[in-house]
N, C-alpha and C positions, 0 to 999 in steps of 0.2 A: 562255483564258477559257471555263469551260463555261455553257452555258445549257436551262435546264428548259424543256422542250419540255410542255405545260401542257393539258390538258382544256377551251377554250372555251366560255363561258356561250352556251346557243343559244335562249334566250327564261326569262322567268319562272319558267312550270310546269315548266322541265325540270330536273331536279338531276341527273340522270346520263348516262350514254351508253355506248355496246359499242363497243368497240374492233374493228370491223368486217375492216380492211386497214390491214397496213401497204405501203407501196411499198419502201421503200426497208429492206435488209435492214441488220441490226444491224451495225455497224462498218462501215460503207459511207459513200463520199465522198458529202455533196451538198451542191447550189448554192444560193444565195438564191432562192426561190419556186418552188423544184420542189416537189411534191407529195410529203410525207413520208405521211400517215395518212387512211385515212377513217373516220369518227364517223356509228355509227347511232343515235339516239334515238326516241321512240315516235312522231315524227311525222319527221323529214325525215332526210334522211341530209347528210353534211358533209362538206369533205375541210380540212383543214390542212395546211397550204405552210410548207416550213422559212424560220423569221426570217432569215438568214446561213450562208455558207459554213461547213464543218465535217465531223466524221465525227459520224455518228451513234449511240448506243448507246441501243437499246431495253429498255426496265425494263417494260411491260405485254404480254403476248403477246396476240394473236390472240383477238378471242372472252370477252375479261375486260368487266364492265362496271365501270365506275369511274366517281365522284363528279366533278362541274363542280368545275373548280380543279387535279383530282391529275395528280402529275408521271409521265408514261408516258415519258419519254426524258428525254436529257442528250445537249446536241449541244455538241462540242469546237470550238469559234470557231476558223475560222481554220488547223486544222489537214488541210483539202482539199486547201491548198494543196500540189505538191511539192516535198518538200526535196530544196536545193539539194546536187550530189553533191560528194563529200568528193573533197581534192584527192587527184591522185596520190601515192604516196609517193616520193621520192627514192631514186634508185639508192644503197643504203650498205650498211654492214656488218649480215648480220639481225641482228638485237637477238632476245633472249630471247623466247618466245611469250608473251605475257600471258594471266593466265588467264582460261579465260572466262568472262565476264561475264554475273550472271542475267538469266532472260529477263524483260523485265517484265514485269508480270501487269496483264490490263486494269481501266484504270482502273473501282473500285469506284463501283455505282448509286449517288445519293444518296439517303439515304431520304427517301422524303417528307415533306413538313415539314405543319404544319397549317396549314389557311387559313381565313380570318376569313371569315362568312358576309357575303353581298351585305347592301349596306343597305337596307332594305324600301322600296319604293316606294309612292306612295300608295293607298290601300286593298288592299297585299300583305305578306305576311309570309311570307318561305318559311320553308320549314325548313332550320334552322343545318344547314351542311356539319362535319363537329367535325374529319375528317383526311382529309389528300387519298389517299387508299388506296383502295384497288380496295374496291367496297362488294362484298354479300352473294355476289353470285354471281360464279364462278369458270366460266375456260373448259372447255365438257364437248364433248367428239366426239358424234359418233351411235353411239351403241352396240347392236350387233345380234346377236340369236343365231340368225341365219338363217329365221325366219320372221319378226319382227318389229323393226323400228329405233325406237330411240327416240333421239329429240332433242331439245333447247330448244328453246323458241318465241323467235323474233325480237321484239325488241322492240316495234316496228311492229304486228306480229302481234298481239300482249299488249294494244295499243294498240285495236287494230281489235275484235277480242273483247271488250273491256270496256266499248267504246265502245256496241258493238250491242249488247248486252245490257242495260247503259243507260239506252239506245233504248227498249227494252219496255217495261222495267220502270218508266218516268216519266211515258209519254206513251200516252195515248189512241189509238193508232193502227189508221187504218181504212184499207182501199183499196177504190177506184171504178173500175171497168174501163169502156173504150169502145174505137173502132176507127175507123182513119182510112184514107181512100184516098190511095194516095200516088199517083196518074196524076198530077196539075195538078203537084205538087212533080217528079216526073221529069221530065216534058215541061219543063218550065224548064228545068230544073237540065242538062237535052239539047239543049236551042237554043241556051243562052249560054254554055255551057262553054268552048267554043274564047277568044271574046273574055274572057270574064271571067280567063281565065288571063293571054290577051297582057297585058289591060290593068292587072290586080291582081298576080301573079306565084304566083298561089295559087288552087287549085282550089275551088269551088264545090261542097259537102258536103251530106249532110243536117243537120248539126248546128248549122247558124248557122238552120236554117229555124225547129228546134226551139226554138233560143234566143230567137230575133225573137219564137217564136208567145208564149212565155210571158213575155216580156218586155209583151206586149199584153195579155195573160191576167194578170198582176197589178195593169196599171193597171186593168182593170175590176174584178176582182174585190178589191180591196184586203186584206180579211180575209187571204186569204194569205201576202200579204208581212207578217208580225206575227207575234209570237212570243211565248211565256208567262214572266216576269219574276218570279218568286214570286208573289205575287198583282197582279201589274201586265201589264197588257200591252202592246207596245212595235211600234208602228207604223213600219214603215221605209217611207222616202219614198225609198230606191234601188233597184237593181235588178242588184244586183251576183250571178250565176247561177254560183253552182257546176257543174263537169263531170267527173265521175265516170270519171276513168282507174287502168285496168289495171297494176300495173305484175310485177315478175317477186317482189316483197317483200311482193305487198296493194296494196290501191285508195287512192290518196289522189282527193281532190277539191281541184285548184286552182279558184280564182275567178277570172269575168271580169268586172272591173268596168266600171259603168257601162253596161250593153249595153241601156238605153236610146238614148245616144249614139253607140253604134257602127256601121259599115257592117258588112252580109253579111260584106265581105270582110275585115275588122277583127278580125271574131269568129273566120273560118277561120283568119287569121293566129295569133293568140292560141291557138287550140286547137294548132297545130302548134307554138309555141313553146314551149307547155309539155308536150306529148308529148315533143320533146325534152328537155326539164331532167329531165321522170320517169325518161328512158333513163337519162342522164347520171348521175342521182343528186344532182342541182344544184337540184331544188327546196327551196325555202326557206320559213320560216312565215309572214311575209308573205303570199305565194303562196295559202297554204292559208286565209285567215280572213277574217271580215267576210261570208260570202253569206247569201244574204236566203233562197234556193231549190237544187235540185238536181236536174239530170238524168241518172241513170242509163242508160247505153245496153246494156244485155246483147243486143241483137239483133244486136254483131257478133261475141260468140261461138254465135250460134244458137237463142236463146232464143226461143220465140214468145210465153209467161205468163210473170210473175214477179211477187210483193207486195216494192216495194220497201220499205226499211226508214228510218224518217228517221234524217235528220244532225242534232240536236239542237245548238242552238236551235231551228231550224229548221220549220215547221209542216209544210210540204209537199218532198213529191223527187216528180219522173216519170218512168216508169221507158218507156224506147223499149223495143222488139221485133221481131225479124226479119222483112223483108218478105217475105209469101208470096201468091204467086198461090191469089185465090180465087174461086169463084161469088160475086155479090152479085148481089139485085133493081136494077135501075135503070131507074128508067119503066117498072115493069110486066114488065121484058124480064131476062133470067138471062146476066149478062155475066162476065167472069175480069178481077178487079181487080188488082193489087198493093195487099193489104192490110198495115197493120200494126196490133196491138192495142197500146192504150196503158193505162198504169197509175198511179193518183196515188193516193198514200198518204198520208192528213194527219194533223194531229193533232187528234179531234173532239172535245178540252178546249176547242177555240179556234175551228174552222172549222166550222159543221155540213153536214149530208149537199148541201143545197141549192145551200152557195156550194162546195160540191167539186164537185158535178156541172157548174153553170153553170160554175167554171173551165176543167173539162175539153173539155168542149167548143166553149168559146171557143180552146184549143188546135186541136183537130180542125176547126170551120168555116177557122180562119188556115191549116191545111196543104193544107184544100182548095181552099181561094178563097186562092192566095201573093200576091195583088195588094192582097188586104186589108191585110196587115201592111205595104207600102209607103204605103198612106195611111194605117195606123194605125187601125184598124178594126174 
C-alpha cells in the first residue's frame, strides 16, 4: 500500500510552504516517526514524521515551495521490512538458464491529485488551493559570477521585510530615548546569583528585570497596552510581552504570557525554553501570537542606539542596549556608572509624547530602585 506523504496546514494565513530539508534520502527505508522532512513557512519552521514503516520515494526537491495539501512523497507501507531470503536451491540437474528478467523500473510518482479548499472558518475565507502542485516558485541555487551571488529570499525573510515595511507605512511611529543605571540591577543580580540558581535551576539574567519593569510600566501607564482596531480601539487587560530572538533565518518574537503572574525565575525559564525551540526550529504559531508589547534587546550584539521598529498590532517595542561604562553626575560628584540607553518607539495615532515619556521612565526608576517591582511600584 502506498501512501501520500502530504504538505500540513500550519495555521489559517498560511497557504504554502518551502520544502526546507529532506532527511531521509529518496528510496530510503524508514520507520514510524522518524523525521522525513522539514517545512519553512513565513513564520515558523516545521518538521514531519513519517505515518508508518516503508521506503520512501521523494516527488518535490529541496528548495520547491508548494501549496498546503500537495503530495511531495509516496511512502511504500510496509516495504522496510526485509525480505525473507529465498530458499536454497536443491542439489539437481542445472536446468537451462532462464532469461533474464527486466529490471524493474521504480515505481512511477503519483501525480498529484487536486484538493478541495479548507472550509472557511468563522469570519475567514482563504483562498481556494485549485491543485496540490508546487505553486509559482521553483528551486534556484545561488548563482554567482564571482563578484556577486544572487539568491532567493527565504520565506521568513519575505515575511520579516513585508512585515516592517508594514510597520511604516500604517503607523505613526516615534521613538523617545532615556538612560538607565544599571549598578542596583547588577549588585542584585551578584548577591543572589549563586542561590537563585541552586534554588530555581536557572540563572538570574537581565531580561526577567526588563520584563517585570514593563510589566509595571503598563499597569500604570495603560494607554500602552492598546492597540488601533480600524477606527476602534482595543484595551488589553494582559500582559502577555513579546521577546525579540535572534535566530540564524531572521528574528521571530515568541510571547511570554501572563508575566504579570510570573516569578523572576519563570520568566528566565521561558526565555531559555524558547531560545531553545528557535535553535531547534520547533517554534510554533502559537508561540509567536497574542502580545500586548515588545522588547528588543540588540545590546547583546553591541549595539549602544537603535529606533526600534513596532510589531504591529502592537503600540509600543523597547528596544535594550549595551551596557557601557560611563561618567554620570551623581550628587554633585562625576562617578563611572554602568550605563545603558533605552529606546521605545510607539505608535503616536494612539499614545502621545507624554504617556511615552511617563512609560519610559517608569521602566528606568523600576531598573534602578529593583525592590520597586517586588512590591509593584
Amino acid at each position: 500500500m502506498s501512501l501520500d506523504i502530504k504538505v500540513p496546514a500550519f495555521g489559517e494565513s498560511i497557504t504554502s510552504a518551502n520544502v526546507a530539508r529532506w532527511h531521509k534520502a529518496s528510496g530510503s527505508a524508514v520507520r514510524k516517526g522518524e523525521t522525513l522532512v522539514t517545512f519553512e513557512t513565513d513564520k515558523v519552521s516545521s518538521e514531519l514524521e513519517s505515518p508508518a514503516d516503508g521506503v520512501l520515494t521523494i516527488i518535490v526537491a529541496e528548495g520547491t515551495e508548494v501549496a498546503i495539501g500537495a503530495v511531495i512523497a509516496s511512502l511504500a507501507e510496509g516495504a522496510a521490512q526485509p525480505a525473507a531470503p529465498a530458499p536454497a536451491p536443491a542439489a539437481a540437474a542445472p536446468a537451462p538458464a532462464p532469461a533474464p528478467a527486466p529490471v524493474a523500473a521504480p515505481v512511477a510518482a503519483p501525480a498529484p491529485a487536486p484538493v478541495a479548499a479548507p472550509a472557511p472558518s468563522a469570519g475567514f475565507a482563504p483562498a481556494p488551493i485549485v491543485a496540490a502542485a508546487p505553486v509559482a516558485e521553483a528551486p534556484s541555487a545561488a548563482v554567482s559570477d564571482g563578484r556577486t551571488t544572487r539568491k532567493k529570499m527565504s520565506m521568513l525573510r519575505r515575511k520579516i521585510a513585508n512585515h516592517l515595511v508594514n510597520a511604516q507605512q500604517t503607523a505613526a511611529i516615534l521613538t523617545t530615548f532615556n538612560e538607565v543605571d544599571m549598578t542596583a540591577v547588577m549588585n542584585l543580580r551578584k548577591s543572589v546569583q549563586d542561590d537563585f540558581l541552586k534554588k530555581h535551576g536557572v540563572k538570574l539574567g537581565f531580561m526577567s528585570f526588563f520584563v517585570k519593569a514593563v510589566t509595571q510600566a503598563l499597569k500604570d501607564v495603560p494607554q500602552i497596552n492598546a492597540m488601533i482596531d480600524g477606527n476602534d480601539i482595543i484595551e488589553n487587560h494582559f500582559y502577555d510581552i513579546g521577546v525579540a530572538i535572534g535566530t540564524e533565518k531572521g528574528l521571530i518574537v515568541p510571547v511570554l504570557r501572563d508575566c504579570d503572574q510570573k516569578s523572576f525565575a519563570r520568566v528566565e525559564q521561558d526565555i531559555l525554553d524558547y531560545a531553545a525551540k528557535a535553535r531547534e526550529g520547533k517554534i510554533s504559531m502559537e508561540d509567536l501570537q497574542g502580545g500586548v508589547f515588545t522588547i528588543s534587546n540588540g545590546g547583546v550584539y553591541g549595539s549602544l542606539l537603535s529606533t526600534p521598529i513596532l510589531n504591529p498590532p502592537q503600540s509600543g517595542i523597547l528596544g535594550m542596549h549595551t551596557i557601557q561604562q560611563r561618567p554620570v553626575a551623581i550628587d554633585g560628584k562625576v562617578e563611572i556608572r554602568p550605563m545603558m540607553y533605552l529606546a521605545l518607539s510607539y505608535d503616536h495615532r494612539l499614545v502621545d509624547g507624554k504617556e511615552a515619556v511617563t512609560f519610559l521612565i517608569r521602566i528606568k526608576d523600576s531598573l534602578e530602585n529593583p525592590t520597586r517591582m517586588l512590591l509593584e511600584m
